[in-house]
C-alpha positions as CSV (number, residue, x, y, z in Angstrom):
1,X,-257.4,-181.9,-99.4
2,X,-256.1,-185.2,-99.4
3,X,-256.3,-188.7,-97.3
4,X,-253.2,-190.4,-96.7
5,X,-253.4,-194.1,-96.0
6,X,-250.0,-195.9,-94.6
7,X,-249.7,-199.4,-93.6
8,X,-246.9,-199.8,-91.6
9,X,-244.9,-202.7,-89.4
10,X,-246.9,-202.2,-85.8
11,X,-244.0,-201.8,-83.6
12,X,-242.8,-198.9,-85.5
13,X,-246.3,-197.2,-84.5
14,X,-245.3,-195.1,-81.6
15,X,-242.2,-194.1,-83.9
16,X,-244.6,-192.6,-86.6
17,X,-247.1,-191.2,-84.0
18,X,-243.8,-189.3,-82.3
19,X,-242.8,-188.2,-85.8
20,X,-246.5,-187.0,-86.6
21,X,-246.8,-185.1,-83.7
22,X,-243.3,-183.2,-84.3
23,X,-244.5,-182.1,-87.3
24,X,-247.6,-181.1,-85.7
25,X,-249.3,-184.0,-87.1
26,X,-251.8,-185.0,-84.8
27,X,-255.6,-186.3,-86.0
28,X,-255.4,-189.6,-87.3
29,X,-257.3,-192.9,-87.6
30,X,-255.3,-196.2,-86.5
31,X,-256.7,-199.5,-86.9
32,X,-255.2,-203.0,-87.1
33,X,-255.0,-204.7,-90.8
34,X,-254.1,-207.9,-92.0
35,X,-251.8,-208.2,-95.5
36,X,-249.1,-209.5,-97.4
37,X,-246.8,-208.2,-99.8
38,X,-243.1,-209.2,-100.5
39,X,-242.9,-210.9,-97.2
40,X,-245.1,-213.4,-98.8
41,X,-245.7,-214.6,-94.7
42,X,-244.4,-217.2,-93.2
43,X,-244.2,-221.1,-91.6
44,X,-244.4,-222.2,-88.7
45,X,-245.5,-225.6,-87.0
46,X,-248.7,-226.2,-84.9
47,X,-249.3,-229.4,-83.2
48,X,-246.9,-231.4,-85.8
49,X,-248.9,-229.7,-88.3
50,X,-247.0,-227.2,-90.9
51,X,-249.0,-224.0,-91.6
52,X,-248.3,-221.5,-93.6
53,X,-249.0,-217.5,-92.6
54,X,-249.6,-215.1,-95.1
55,X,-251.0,-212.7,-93.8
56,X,-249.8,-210.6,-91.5
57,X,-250.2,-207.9,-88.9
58,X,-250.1,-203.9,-90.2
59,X,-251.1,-200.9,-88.3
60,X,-253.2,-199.0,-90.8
61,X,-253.2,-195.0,-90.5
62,X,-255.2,-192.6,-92.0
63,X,-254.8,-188.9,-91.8
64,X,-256.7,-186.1,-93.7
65,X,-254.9,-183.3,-94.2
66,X,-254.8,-179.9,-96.5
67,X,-252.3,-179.7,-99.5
68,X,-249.7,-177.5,-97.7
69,X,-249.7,-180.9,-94.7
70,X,-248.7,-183.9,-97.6
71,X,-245.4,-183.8,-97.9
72,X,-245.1,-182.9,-94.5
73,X,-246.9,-185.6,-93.3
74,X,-245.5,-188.2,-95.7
75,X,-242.4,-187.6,-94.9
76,X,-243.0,-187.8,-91.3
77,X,-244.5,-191.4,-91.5
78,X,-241.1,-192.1,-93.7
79,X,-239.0,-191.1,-90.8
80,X,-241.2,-193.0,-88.3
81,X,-241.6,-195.8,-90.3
82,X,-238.5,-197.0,-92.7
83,X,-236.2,-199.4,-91.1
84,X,-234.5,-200.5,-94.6
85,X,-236.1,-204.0,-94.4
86,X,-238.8,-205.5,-96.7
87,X,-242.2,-205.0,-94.9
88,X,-241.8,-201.4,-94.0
89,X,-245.0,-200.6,-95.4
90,X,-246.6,-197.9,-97.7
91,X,-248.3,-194.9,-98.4
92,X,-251.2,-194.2,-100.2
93,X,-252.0,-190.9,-101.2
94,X,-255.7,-190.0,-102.5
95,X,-257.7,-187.0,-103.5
96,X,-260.6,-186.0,-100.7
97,X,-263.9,-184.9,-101.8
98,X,-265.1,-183.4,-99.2
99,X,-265.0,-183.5,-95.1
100,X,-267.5,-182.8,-93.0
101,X,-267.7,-181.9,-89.2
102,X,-270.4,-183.2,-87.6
103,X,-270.3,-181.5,-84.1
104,X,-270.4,-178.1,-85.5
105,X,-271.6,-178.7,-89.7
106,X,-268.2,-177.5,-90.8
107,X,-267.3,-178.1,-94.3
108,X,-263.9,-178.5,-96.4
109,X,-260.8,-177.4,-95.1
110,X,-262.5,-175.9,-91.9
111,X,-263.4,-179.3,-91.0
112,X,-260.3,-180.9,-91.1
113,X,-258.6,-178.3,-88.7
């Protein structure tokens, strides 16, 4: 089992989610996140006053899935995602432990449907 994390641009969110759900990809966690990365943010003036941004808005995803589903889902967030610019985003893939359903007590790979 693993947990894939991506941080991605957020209008290319419903771009992923379409891509996910082709590739019958379709539990997942999305939260907003703030970060910076080679963008290294921005200026912009406020008031006369110059401020700088550096950090900036990313949709963060998270999707448990069973080995045969990485690559699969990876790639699907690729598609989704990549529009060739710096910012795109990336993926983290880690090792899960263990899941657990708490409706029913399911455990593993049952639980992750």
């Amino acid at each position: 089992m693993k947990l894939i994390v991506a941080y991605i641009q957020p209008h290319r969110l419903n771009a992923v989610k379409q891509s996910l759900y082709e590739k019958e990809v379709v539990k997942m966690s999305v939260t907003t996140a703030l970060g910076c990365g080679q963008q290294m943010g921005y200026h912009e003036t406020y008031r006369g006053a110059d401020i700088e941004v550096n950090l900036l808005k990313k949709i963060r995803i998270e999707i448990a899935v069973t080995d045969p589903f990485v690559q699969t889902t990876v790639d699907a967030i690729i598609q989704g995602a990549r529009t060739g610019k710096i910012g795109d985003g990336k993926i983290l893939v880690m090792d899960l432990v263990d899941c657990i359903r708490i409706r029913t007590g399911e455990v593993g790979e049952e639980a992750i449907g």
